[in-house]
C-alpha positions in Angstrom: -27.8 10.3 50.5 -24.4 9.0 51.1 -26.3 5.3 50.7 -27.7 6.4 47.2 -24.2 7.9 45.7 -22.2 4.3 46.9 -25.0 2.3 45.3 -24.5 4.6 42.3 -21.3 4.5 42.0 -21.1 0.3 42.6 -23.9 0.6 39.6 -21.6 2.4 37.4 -18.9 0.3 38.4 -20.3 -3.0 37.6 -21.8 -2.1 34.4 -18.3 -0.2 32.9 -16.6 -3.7 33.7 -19.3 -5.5 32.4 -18.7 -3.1 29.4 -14.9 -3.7 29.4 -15.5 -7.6 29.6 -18.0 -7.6 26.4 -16.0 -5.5 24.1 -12.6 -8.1 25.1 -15.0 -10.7 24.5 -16.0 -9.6 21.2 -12.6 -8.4 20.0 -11.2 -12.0 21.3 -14.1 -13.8 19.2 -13.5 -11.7 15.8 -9.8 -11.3 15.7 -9.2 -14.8 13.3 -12.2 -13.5 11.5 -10.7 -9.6 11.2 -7.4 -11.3 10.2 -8.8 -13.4 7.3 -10.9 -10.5 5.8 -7.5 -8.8 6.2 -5.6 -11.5 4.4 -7.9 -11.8 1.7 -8.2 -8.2 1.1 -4.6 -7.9 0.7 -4.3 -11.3 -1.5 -7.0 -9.1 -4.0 -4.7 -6.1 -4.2 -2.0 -7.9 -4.9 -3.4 -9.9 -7.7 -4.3 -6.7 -9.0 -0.5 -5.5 -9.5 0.6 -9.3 -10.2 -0.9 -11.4 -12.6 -2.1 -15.0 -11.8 0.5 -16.3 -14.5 3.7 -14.9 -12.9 2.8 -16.6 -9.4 2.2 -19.9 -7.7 3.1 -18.8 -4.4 0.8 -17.0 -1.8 1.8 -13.0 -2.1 0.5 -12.2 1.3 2.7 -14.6 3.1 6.1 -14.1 0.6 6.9 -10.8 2.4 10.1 -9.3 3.1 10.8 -5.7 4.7 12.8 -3.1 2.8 13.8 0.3 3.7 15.1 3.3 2.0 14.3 6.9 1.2 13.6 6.5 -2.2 10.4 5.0 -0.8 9.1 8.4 0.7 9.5 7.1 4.4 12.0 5.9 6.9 9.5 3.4 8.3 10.4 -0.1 6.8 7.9 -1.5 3.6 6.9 -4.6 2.9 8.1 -5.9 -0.4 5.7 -9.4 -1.6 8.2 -11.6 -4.0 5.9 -13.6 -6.8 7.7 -16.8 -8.1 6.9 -19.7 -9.6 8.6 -23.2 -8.9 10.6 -20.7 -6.2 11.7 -18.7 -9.1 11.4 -15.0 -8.8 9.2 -13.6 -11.2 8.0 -10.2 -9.8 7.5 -8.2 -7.0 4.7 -5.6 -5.1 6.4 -3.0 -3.2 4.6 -0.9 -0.4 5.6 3.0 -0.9 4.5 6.6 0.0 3.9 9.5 -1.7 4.7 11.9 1.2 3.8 15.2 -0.6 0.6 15.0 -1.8 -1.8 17.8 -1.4 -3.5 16.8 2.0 -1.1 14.6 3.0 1.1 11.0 2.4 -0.3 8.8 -0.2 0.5 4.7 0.1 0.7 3.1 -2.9 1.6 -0.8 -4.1 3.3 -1.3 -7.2 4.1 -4.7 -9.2 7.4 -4.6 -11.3 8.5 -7.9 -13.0 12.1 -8.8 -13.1 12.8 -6.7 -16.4 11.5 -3.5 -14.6 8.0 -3.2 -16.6 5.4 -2.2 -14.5 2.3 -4.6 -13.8 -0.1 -2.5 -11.9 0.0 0.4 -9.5 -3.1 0.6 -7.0 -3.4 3.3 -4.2 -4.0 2.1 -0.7 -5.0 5.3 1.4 -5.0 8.6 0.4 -6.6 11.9 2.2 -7.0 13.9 -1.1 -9.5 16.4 -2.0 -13.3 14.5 -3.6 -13.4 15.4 -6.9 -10.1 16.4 -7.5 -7.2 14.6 -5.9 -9.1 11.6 -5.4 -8.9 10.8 -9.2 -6.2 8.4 -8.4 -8.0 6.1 -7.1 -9.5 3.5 -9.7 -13.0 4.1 -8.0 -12.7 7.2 -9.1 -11.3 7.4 -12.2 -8.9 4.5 -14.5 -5.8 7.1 -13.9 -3.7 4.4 -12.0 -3.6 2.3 -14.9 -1.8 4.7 -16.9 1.8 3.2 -15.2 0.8 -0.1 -16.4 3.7 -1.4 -18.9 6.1 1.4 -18.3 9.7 1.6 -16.9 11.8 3.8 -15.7 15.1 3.8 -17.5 18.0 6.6 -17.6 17.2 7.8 -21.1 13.5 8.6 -20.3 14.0 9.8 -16.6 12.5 13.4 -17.8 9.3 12.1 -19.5 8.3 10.6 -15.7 6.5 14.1 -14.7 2.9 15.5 -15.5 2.9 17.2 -18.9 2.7 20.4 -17.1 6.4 19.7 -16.1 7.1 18.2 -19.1 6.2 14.5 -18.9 4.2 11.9 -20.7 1.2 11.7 -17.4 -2.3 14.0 -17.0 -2.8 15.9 -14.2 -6.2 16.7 -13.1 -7.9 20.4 -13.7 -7.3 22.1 -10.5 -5.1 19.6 -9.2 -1.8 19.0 -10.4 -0.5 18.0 -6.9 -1.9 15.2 -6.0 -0.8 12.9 -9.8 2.5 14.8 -9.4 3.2 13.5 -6.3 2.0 10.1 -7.4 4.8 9.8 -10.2 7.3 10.6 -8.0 6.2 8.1 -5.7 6.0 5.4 -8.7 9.2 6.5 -10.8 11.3 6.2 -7.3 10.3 3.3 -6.1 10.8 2.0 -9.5 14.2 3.0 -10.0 14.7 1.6 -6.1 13.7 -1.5 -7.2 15.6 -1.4 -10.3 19.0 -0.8 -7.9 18.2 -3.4 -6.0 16.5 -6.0 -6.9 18.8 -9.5 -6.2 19.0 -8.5 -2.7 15.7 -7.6 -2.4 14.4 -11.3 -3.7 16.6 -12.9 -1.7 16.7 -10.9 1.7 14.7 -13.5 4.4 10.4 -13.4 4.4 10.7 -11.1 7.5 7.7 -9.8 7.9 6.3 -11.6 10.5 2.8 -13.1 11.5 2.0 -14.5 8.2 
């Protein structure tokens, strides 16, 4: 009996190392692989919120960290600078919408140097299917409503939902979840606006790129 449980128990040992040694193995082969999907992923959402024609620069690897509260986090964002001929043309910020109905909703947005807005795109959200989830443009072409806006002192009260006044739709049932989202975009906006020479010329400190 006592023969049986060692032999066992060697059996169990060998096969969770030989376990342990395949997954390392396999994470080991497929980490450039993960990485480039990664990259490339992230070079499509950015042209999304930048045009081709205010870039000749690779996005993904222009990145900068910024941090501030207006960003709906204390964790440091990365900022992606678009120039052409090393001339700063536009920007995609990172930012959170931390009070969204089930929970923080990241968002990129592009914002040329005059302050329009070029595209807004949400990265990950936990909101509710059919209702919160309209944000997404898989879902519905909401997002694109902050296309070709700014956010300027004289029309700070028209950046709500109409139900509070503003210019944006809500969603029937669900006037959480875009409400949240236009405070996300109009503060980040009016971030950028604040600070926009030193965040174009802060160091690409992002790392790993």
């Amino acid at each position: 009996m006592l023969n049986a449980i060692r032999k066992n128990g060697l059996t169990l040992a060998i096969f969770a190392c030989a376990s342990t040694g395949v997954v390392a193995v396999t994470q080991y082969l497929t980490k450039d692989q993960i990485l480039r999907q990664e990259r490339a992923q992230l070079q499509a959402t950015l042209n999304e919120v930048i045009p081709h024609e205010l870039h000749d620069n690779e996005l993904y690897a222009a990145c900068t960290l910024v941090s501030d509260p207006a960003l709906g986090t204390t964790a440091a964002q990365p900022a992606y600078i678009a120039t052409i001929n090393n001339e700063p043309k536009a920007l995609a910020i990172e930012t959170i919408a931390p009070d969204g109905y089930s929970g923080a909703i990241k968002l990129i947005i592009g914002v040329d140097v005059d302050g329009t807005i070029l595209g807004t795109r949400v990265l990950a959200h936990q909101e509710t299917p059919g209702l919160g989830d309209k944000i997404d443009l898989r879902i519905t072409d909401w997002i694109l409503g902050f296309s070709g806006k700014q956010v300027t002192e004289d029309n700070l009260n028209e950046w709500a939902v109409r139900k509070d006044g503003g210019q944006f739709d809500s969603f029937t049932g669900a006037t959480i979840t875009p409400r949240a989202v236009v405070n996300a975009v109009k503060n980040t906006v009016e971030y950028v606006n604040n600070n926009r020479d030193s965040i174009l010329n802060q160091p690409r400190n992002c790392g790993g790129e």
